[in-house]
C-alpha positions in Angstrom: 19.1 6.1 -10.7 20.6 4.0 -13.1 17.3 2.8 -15.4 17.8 7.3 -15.7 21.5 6.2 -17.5 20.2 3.6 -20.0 21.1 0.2 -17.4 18.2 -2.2 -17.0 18.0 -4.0 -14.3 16.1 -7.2 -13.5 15.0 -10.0 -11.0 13.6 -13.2 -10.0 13.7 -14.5 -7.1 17.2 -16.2 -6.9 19.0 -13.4 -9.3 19.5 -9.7 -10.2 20.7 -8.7 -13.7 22.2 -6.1 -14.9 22.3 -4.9 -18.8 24.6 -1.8 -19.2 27.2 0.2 -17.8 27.3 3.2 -15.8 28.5 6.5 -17.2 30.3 9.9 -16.0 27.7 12.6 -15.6 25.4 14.1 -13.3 23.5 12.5 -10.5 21.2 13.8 -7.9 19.3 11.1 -5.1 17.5 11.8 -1.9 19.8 12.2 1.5 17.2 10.9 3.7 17.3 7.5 3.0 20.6 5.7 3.6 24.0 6.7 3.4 25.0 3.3 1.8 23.4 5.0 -1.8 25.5 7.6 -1.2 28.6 5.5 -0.4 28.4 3.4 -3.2 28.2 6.1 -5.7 31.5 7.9 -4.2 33.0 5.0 -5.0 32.0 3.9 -8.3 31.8 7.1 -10.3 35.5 7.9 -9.3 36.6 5.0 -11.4 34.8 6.3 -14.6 36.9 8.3 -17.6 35.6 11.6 -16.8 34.3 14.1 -13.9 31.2 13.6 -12.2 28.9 15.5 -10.0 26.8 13.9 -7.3 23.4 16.0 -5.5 22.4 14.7 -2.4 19.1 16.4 -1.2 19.0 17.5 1.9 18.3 16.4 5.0 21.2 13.6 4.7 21.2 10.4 6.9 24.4 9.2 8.7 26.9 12.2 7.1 29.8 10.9 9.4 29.5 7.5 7.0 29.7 9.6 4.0 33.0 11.7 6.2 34.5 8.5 6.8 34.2 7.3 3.0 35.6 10.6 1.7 38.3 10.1 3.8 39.6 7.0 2.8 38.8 7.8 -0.4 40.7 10.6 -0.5 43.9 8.3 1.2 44.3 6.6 -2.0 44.3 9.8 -4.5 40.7 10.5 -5.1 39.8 14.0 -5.0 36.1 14.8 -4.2 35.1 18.4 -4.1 32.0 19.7 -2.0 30.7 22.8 -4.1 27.1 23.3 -2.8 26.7 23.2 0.9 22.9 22.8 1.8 20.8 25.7 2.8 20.2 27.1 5.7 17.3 25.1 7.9 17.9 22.4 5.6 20.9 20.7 6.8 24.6 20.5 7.6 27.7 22.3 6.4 26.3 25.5 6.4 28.5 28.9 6.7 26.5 32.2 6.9 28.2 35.8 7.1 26.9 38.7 7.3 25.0 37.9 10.6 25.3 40.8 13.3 25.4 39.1 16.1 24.6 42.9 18.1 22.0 43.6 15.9 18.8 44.6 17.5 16.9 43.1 14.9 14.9 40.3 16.7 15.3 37.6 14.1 19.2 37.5 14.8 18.0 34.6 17.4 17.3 32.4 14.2 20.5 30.6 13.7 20.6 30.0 18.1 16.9 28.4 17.2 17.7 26.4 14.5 20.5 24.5 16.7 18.4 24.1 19.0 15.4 21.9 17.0 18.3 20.0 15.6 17.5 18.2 19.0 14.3 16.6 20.4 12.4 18.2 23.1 13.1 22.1 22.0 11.1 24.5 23.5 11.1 28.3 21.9 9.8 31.2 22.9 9.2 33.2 20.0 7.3 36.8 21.3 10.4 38.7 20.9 10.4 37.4 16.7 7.6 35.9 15.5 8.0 36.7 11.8 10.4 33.3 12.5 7.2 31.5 13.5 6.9 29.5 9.3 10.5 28.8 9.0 10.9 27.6 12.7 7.5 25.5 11.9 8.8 24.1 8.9 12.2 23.2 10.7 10.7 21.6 13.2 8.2 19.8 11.0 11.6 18.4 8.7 13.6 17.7 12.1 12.9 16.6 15.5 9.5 18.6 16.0 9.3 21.7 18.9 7.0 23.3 20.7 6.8 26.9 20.5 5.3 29.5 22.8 4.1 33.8 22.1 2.5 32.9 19.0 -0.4 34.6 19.3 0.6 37.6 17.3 0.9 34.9 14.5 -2.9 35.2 13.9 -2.8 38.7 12.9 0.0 38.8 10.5 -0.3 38.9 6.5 -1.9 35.8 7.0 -3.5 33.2 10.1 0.7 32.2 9.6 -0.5 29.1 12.7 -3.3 28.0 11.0 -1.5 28.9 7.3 1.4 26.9 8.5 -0.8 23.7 10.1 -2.7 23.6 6.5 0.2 23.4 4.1 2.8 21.5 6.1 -0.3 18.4 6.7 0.3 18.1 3.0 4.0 16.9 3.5 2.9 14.8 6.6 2.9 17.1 9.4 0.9 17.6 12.1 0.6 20.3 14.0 -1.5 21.0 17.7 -2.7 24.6 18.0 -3.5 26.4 21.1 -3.5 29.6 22.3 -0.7 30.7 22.4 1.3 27.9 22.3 2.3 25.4 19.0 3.4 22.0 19.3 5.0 20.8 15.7 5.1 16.4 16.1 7.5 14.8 15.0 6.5 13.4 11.8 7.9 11.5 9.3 7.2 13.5 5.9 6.6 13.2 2.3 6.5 15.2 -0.9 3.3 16.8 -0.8 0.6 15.5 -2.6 -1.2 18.7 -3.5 -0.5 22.1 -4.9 0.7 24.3 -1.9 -0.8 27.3 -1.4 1.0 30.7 -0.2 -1.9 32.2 1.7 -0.9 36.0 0.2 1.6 35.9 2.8 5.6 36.0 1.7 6.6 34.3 5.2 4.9 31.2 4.1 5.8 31.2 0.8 9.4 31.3 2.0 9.2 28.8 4.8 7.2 26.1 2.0 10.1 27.0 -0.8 12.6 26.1 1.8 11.0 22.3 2.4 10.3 22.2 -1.4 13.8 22.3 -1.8 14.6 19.0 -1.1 10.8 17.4 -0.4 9.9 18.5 -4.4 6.1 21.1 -4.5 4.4 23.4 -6.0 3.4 27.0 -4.5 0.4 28.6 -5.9 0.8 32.4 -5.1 4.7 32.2 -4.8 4.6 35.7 -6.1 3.7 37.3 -2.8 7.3 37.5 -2.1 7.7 40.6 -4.0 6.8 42.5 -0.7 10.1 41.6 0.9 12.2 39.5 -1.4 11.4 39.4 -5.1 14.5 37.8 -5.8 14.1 35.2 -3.6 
């Protein structure tokens, strides 16, 4: 982060050195590391001349550390404004409206599911909505794992959305155990994937692999097969 704003920074073994001095702007690190980079930044960049803006990708480590420095932060004057909450299935702070909690759509179980793999040892029974079967794979894969029963109808979607979903999340780290109607998504430490992603023709994946590409970085060949739901998306 700070060889990206023109400071150099050296070592030997018995010294680090600095050349340089840091500068209002923009500034964008990964959440999933340590809080501490996060900390530190809050309170250095408050004591440049002018505004800036800090992007923390999601998921991020230890937020009640970051809570507890904004507070006492904001004790002594310092105003720190949180503009972009993180997406939902990526992480926390998230407010969603327009959810019709009597609507007889099955997916409304989504957000009840996504609380629930925040938490090791989630068990899901997806029959009732399987179209949720990529997202919930990819949340589990970026969380605490699951294991998910009904998901045979999963083979005979736009795509094989088990085996899809087993193929392109291994390229972040994942692993995944298929049976027959039963998926068991590990839990997994992961990693920006190291090949181009591919969207099997099928819009559910596509979405599920844009959502960990989001904060995990990729690239989705065939991204354009969400025109047959969401174009926009």
């Amino acid at each position: 982060i700070l060889a990206q704003k023109g400071i150099s920074v050296s070592r030997t073994r018995d010294a680090v050195t600095f050349s340089g001095r840091l500068t209002p702007g923009d500034y964008t690190l990964r959440g999933d590391v340590s809080s501490q980079f996060v900390t530190g930044l809050l309170l250095a960049l408050p004591l440049l001349p002018d505004s800036s803006t800090l992007r923390v990708l999601p998921p991020v480590e230890s937020r009640p550390y970051i809570d507890i420095t904004l507070d006492i932060m904001a004790a002594f004057g310092v105003r720190v404004e949180e503009r972009e909450p993180n997406l939902l299935a990526l992480g926390d702070g998230v407010t969603v409206t327009g959810l019709r909690p009597d609507s007889l759509q099955g997916d409304r179980v989504c957000r009840d599911m996504l609380h629930r793999l925040e938490s090791p040892g989630a068990v899901l029974d997806i029959s009732a909505c399987p179209d949720l079967g990529p997202i919930l794979f990819a949340a589990a894969a970026r969380s605490c794992g699951g294991v998910f029963t009904g998901t045979h109808r999963l083979r005979i979607k736009e795509s094989d959305r088990i085996a899809a979903m087993a193929q392109e999340l291994s390229k972040f780290g994942a692993q995944i155990r298929e049976e027959e109607d039963r998926v068991t998504v590990l839990h997994r430490p992961l990693h920006p994937p190291r090949e181009v992603l591919d969207g099997h023709n099928d819009h559910r994946i596509v979405m599920a692999l844009a959502v960990l590409c989001a904060s995990l970085g990729g690239t989705i060949r065939g991204a354009e097969a969400v025109s047959k739901s969401w174009p926009d998306f």
